[in-house]
PDBQT receptor file of N, H, CA, C and O in Angstrom, charges set to zero:
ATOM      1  N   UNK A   1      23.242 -36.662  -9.456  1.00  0.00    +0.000 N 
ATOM      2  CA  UNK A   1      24.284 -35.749  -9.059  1.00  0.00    +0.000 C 
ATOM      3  C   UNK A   1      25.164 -35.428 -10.278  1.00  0.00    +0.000 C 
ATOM      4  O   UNK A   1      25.486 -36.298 -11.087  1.00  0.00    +0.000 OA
ATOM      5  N   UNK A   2      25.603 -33.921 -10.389  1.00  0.00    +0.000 N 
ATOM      6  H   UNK A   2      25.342 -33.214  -9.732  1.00  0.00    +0.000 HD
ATOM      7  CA  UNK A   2      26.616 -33.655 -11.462  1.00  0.00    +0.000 C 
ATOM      8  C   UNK A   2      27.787 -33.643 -10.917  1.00  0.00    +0.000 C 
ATOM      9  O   UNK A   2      28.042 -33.171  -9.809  1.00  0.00    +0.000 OA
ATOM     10  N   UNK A   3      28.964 -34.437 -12.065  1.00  0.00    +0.000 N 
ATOM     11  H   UNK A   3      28.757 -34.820 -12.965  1.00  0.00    +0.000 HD
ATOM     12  CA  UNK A   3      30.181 -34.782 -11.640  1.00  0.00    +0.000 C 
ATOM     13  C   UNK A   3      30.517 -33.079 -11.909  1.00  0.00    +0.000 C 
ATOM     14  O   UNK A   3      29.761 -32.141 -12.158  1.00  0.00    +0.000 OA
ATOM     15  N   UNK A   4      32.024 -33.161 -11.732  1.00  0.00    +0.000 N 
ATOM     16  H   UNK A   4      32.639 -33.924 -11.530  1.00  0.00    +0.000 HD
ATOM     17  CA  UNK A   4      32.611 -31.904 -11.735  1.00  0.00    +0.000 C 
ATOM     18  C   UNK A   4      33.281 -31.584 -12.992  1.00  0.00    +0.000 C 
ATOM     19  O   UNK A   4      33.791 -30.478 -13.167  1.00  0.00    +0.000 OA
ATOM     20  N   UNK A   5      33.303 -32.634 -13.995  1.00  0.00    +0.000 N 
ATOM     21  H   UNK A   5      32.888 -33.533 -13.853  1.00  0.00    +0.000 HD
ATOM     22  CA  UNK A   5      33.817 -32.554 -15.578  1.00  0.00    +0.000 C 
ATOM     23  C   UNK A   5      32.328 -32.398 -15.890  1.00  0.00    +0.000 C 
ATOM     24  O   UNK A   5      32.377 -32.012 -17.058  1.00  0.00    +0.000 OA
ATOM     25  N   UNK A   6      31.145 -32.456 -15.588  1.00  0.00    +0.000 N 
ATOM     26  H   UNK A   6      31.105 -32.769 -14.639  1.00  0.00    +0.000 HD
ATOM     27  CA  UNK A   6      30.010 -31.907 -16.206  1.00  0.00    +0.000 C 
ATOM     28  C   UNK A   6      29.400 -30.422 -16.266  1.00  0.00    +0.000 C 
ATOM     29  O   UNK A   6      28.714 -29.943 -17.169  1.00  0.00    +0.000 OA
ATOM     30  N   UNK A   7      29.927 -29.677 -14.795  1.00  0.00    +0.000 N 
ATOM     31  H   UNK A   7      30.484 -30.067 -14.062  1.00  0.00    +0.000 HD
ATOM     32  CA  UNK A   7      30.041 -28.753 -14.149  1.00  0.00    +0.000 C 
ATOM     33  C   UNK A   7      30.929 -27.724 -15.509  1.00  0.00    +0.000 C 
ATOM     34  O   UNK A   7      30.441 -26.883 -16.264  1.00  0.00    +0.000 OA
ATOM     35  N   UNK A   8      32.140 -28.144 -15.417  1.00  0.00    +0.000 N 
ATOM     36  H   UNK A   8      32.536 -28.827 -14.803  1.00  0.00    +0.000 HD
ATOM     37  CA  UNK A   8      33.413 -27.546 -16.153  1.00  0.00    +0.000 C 
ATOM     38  C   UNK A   8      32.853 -27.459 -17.826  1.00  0.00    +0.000 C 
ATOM     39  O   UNK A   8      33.117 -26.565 -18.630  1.00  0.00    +0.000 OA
ATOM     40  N   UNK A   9      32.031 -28.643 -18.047  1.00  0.00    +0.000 N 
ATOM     41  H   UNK A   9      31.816 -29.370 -17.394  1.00  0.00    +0.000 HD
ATOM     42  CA  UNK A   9      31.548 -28.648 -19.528  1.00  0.00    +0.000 C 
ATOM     43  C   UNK A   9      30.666 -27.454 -20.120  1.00  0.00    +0.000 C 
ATOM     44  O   UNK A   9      30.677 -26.735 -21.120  1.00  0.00    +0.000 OA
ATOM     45  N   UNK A  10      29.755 -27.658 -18.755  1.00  0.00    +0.000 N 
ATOM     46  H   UNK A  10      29.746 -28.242 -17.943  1.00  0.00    +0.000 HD
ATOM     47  CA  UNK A  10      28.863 -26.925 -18.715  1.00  0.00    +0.000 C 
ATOM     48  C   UNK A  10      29.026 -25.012 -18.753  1.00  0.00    +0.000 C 
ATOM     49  O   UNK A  10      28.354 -24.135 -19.296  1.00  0.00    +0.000 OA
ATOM     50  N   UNK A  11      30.139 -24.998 -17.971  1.00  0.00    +0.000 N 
ATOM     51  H   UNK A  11      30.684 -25.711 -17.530  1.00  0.00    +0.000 HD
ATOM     52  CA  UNK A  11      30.509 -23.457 -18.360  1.00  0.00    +0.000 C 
ATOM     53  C   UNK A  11      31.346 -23.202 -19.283  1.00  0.00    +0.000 C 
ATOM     54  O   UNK A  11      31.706 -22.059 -19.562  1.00  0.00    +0.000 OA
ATOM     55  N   UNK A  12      31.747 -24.248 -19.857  1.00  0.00    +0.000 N 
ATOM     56  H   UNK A  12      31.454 -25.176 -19.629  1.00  0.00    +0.000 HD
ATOM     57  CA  UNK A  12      32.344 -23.641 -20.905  1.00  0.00    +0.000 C 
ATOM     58  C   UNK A  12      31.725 -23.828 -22.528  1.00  0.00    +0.000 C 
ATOM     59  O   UNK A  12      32.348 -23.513 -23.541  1.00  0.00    +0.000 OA
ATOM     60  N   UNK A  13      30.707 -24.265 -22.499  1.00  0.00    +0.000 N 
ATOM     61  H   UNK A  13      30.201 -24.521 -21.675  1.00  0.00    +0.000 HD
ATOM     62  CA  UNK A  13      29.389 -24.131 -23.716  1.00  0.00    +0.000 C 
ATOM     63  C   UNK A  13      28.723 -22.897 -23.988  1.00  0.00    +0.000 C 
ATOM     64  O   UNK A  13      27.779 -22.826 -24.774  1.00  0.00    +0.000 OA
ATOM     65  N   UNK A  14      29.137 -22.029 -23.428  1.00  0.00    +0.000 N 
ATOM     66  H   UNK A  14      29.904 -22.087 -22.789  1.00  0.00    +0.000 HD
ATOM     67  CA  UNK A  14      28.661 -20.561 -24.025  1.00  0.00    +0.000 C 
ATOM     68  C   UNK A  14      29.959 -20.235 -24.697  1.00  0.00    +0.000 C 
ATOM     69  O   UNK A  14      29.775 -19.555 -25.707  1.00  0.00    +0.000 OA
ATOM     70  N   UNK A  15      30.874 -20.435 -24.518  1.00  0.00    +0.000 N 
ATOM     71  H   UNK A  15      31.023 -20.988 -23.698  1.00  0.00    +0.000 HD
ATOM     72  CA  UNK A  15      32.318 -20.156 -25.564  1.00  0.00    +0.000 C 
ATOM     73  C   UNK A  15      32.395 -20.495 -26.549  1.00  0.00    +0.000 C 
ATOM     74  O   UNK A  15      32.315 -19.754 -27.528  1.00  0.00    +0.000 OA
ATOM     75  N   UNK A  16      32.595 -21.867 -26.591  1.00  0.00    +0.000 N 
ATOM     76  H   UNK A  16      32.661 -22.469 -25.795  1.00  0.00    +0.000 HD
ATOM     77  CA  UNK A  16      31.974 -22.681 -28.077  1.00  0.00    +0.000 C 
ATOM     78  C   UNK A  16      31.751 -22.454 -28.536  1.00  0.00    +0.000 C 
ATOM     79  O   UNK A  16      32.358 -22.435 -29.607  1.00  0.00    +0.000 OA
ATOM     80  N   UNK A  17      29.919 -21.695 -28.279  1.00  0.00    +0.000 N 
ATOM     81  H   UNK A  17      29.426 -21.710 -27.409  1.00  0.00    +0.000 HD
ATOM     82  CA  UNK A  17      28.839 -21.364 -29.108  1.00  0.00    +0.000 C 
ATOM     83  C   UNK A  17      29.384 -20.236 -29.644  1.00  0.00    +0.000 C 
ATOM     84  O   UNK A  17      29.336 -20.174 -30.873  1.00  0.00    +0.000 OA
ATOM     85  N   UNK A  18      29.834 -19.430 -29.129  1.00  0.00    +0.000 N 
ATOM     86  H   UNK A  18      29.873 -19.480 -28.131  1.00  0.00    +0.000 HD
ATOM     87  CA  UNK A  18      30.141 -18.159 -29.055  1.00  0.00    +0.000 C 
ATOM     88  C   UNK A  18      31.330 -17.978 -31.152  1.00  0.00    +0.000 C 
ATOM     89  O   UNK A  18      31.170 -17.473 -32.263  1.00  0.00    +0.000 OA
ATOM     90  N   UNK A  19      32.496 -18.912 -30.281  1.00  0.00    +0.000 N 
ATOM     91  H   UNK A  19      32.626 -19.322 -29.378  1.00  0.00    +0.000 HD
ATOM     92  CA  UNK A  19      33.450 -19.006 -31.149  1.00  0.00    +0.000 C 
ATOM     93  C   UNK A  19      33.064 -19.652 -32.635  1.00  0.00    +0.000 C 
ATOM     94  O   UNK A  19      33.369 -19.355 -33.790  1.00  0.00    +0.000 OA
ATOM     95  N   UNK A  20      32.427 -20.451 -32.164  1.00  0.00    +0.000 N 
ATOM     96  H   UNK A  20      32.179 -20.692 -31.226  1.00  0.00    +0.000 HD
ATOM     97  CA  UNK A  20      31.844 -21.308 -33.357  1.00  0.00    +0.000 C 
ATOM     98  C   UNK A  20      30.713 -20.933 -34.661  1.00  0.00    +0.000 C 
ATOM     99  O   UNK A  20      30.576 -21.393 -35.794  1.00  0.00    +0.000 OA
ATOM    100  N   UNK A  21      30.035 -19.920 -33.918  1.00  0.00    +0.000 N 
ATOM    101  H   UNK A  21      30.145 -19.547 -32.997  1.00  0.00    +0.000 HD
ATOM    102  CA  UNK A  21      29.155 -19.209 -34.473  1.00  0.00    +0.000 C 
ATOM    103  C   UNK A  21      29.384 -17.872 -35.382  1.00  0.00    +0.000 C 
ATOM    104  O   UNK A  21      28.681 -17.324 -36.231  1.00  0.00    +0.000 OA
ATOM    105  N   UNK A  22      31.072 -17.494 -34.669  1.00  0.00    +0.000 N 
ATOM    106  H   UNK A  22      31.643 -17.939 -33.979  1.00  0.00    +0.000 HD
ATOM    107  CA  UNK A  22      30.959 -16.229 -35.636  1.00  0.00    +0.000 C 
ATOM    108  C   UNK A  22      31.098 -15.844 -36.539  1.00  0.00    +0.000 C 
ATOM    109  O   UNK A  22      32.321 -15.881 -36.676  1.00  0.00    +0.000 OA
ATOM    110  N   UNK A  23      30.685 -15.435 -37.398  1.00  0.00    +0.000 N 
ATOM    111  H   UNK A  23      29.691 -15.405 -37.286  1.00  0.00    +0.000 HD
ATOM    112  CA  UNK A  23      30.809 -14.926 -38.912  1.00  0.00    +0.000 C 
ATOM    113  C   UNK A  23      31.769 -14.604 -39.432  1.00  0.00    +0.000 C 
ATOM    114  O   UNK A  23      32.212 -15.493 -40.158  1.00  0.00    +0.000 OA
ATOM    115  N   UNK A  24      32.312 -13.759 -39.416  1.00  0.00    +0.000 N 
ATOM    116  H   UNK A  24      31.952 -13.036 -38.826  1.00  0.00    +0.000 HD
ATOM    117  CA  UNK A  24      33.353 -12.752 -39.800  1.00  0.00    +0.000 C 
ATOM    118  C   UNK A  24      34.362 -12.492 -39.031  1.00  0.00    +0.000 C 
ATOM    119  O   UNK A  24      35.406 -12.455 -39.682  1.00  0.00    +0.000 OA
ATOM    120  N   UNK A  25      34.510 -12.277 -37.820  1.00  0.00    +0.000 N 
ATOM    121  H   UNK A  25      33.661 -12.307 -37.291  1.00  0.00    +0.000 HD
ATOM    122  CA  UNK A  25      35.144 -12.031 -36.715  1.00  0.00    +0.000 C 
ATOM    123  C   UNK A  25      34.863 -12.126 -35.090  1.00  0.00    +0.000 C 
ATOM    124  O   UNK A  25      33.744 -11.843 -34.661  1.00  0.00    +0.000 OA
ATOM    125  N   UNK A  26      35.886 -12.522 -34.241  1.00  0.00    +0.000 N 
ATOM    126  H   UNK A  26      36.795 -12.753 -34.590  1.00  0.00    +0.000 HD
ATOM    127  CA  UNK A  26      35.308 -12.745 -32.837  1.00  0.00    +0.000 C 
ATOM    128  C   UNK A  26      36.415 -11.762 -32.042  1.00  0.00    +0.000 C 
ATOM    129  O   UNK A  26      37.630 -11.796 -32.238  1.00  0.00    +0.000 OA
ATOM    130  N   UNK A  27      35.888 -11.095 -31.331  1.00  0.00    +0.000 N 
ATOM    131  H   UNK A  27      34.901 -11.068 -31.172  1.00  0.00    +0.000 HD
ATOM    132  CA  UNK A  27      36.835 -10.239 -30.071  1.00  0.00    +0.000 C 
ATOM    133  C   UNK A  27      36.498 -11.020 -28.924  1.00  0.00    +0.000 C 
ATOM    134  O   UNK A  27      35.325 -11.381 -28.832  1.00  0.00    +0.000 OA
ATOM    135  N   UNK A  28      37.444 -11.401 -27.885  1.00  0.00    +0.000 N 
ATOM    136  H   UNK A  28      38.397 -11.108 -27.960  1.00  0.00    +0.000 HD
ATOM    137  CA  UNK A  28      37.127 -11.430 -26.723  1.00  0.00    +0.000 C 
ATOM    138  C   UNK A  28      37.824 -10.615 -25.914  1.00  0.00    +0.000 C 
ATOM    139  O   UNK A  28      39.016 -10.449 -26.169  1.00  0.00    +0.000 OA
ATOM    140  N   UNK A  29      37.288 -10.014 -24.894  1.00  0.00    +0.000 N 
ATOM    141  H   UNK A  29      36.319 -10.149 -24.686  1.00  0.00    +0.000 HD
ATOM    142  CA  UNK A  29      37.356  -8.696 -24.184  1.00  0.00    +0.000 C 
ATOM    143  C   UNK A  29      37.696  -9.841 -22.677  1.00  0.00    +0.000 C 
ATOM    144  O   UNK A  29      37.005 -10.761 -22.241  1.00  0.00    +0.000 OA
ATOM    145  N   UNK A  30      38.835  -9.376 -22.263  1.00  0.00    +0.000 N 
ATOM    146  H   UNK A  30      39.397  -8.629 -22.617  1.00  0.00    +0.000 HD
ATOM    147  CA  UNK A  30      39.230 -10.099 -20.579  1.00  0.00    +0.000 C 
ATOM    148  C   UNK A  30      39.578  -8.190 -19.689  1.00  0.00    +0.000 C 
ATOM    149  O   UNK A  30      40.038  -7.112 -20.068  1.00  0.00    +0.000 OA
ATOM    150  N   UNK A  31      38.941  -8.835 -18.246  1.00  0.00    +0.000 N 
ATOM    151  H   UNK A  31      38.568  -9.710 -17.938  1.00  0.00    +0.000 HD
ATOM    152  CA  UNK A  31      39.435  -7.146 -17.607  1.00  0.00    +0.000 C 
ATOM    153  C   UNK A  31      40.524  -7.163 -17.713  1.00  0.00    +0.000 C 
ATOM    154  O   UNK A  31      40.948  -6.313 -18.495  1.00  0.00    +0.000 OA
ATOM    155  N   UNK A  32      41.695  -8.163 -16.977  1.00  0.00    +0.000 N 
ATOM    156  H   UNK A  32      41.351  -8.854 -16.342  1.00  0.00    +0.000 HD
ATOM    157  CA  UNK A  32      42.843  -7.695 -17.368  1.00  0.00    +0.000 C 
ATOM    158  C   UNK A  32      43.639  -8.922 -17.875  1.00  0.00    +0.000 C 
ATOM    159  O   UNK A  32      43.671  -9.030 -19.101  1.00  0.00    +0.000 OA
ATOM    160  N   UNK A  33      44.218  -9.768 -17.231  1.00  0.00    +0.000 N 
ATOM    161  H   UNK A  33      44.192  -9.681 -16.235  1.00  0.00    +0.000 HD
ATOM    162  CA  UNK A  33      44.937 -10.957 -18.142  1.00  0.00    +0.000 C 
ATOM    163  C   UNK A  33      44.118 -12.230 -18.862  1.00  0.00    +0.000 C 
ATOM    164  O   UNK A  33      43.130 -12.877 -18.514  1.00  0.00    +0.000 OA
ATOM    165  N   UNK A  34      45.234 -12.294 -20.345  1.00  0.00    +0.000 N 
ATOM    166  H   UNK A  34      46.037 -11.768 -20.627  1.00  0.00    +0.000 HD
ATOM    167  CA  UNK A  34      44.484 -13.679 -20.527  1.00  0.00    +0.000 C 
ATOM    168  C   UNK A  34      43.788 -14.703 -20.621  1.00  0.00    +0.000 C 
ATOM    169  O   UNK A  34      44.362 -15.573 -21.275  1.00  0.00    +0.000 OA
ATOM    170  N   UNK A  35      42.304 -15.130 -20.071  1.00  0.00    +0.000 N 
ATOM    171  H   UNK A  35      41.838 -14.424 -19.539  1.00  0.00    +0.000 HD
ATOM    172  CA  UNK A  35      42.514 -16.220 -19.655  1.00  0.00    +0.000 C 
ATOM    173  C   UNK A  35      42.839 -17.437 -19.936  1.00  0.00    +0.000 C 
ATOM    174  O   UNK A  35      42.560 -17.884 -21.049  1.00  0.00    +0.000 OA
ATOM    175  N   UNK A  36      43.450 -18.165 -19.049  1.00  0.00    +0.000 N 
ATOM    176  H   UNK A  36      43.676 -17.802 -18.145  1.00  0.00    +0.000 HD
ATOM    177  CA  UNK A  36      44.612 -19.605 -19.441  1.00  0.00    +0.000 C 
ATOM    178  C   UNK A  36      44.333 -20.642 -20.693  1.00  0.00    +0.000 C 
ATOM    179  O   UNK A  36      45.084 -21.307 -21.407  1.00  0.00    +0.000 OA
ATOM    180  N   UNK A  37      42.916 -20.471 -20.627  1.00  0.00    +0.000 N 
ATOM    181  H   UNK A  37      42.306 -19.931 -20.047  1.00  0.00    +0.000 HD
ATOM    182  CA  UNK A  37      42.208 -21.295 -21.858  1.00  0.00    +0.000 C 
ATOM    183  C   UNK A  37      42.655 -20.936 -23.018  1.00  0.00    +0.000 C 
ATOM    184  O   UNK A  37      42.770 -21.757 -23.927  1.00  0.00    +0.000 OA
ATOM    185  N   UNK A  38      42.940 -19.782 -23.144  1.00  0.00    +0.000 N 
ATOM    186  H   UNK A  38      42.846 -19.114 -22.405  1.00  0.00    +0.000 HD
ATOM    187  CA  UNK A  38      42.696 -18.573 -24.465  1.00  0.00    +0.000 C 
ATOM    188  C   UNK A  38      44.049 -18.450 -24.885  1.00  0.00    +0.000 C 
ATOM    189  O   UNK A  38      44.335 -18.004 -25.996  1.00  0.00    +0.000 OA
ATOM    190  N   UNK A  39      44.954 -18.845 -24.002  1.00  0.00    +0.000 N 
ATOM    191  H   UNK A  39      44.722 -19.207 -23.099  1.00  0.00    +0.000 HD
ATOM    192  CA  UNK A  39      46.350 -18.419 -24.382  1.00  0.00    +0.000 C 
ATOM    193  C   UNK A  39      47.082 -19.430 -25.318  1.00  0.00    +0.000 C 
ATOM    194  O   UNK A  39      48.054 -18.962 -25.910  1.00  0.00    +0.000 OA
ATOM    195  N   UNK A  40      46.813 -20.589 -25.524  1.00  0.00    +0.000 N 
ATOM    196  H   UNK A  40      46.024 -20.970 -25.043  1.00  0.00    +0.000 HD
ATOM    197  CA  UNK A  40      47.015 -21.323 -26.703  1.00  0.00    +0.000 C 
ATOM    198  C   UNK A  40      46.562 -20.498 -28.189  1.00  0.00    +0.000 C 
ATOM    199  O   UNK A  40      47.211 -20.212 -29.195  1.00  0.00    +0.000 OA
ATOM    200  N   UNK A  41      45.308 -20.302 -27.842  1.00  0.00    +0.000 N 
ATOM    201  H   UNK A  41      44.781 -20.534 -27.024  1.00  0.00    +0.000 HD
ATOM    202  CA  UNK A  41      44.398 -19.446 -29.536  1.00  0.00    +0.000 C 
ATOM    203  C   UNK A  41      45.620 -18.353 -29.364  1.00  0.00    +0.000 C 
ATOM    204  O   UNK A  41      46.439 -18.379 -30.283  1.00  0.00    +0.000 OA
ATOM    205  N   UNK A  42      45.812 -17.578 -28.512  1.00  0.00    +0.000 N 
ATOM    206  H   UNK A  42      45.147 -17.557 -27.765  1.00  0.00    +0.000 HD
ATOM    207  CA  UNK A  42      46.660 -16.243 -29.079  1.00  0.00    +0.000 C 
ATOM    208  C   UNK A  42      48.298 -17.069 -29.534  1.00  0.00    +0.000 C 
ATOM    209  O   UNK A  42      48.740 -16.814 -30.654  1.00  0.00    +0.000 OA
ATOM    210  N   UNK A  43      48.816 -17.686 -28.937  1.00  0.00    +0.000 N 
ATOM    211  H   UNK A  43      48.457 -17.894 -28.027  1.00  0.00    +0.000 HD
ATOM    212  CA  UNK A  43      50.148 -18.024 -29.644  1.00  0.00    +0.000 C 
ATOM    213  C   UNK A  43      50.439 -18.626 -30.930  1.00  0.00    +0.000 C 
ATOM    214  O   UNK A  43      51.424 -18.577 -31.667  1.00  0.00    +0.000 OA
ATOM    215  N   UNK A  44      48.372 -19.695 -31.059  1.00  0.00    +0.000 N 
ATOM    216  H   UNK A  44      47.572 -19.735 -30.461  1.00  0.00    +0.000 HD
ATOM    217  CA  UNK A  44      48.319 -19.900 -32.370  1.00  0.00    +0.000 C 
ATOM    218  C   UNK A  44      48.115 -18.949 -33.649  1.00  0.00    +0.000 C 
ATOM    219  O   UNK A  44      48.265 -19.122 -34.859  1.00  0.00    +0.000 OA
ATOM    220  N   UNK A  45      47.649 -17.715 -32.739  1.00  0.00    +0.000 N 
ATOM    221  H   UNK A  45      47.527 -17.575 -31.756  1.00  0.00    +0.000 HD
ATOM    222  CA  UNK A  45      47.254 -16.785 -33.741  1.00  0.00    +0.000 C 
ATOM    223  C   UNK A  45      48.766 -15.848 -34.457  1.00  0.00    +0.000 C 
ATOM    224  O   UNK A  45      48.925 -15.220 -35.504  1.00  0.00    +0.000 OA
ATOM    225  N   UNK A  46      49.657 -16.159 -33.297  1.00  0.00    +0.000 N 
ATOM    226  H   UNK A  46      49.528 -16.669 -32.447  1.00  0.00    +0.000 HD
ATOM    227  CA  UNK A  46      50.413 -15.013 -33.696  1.00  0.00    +0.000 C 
ATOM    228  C   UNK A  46      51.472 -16.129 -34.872  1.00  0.00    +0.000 C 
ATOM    229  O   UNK A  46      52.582 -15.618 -35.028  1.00  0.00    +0.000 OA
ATOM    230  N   UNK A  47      51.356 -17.026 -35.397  1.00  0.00    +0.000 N 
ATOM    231  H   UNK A  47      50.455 -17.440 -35.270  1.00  0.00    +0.000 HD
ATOM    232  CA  UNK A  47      51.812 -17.783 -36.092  1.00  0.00    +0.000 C 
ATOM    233  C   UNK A  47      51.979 -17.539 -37.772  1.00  0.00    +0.000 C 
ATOM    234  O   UNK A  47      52.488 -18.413 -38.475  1.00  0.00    +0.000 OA
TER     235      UNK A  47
C-alpha cells in the first residue's frame, strides 16, 4: 500500500525534474493564482 507522503512525492517529481533540468530559463504558466508551493520561489525571486 502507498502512504499518502508517497502519493504527494510522487506528484510532485515532474516539477523537480522540470526545475532542475532547465538550462537557461524556466516559465511556469498557472490559469489563474499562484500555486502555494511556488509562492516562496516568487518572493525569493523578487529579492
Amino acid at each position: 500500500m502507498i502512504s499518502r507522503a508517497e502519493k504527494d512525492a510522487e506528484g510532485h517529481r515532474p516539477l523537480y525534474v522540470a526545475v532542475t533540468r532547465a538550462k537557461r530559463s524556466l516559465a511556469i504558466l498557472a490559469p489563474t493564482d499562484l500555486h502555494p508551493r511556488l509562492e516562496a520561489a516568487r518572493d525569493t525571486a523578487k529579492l
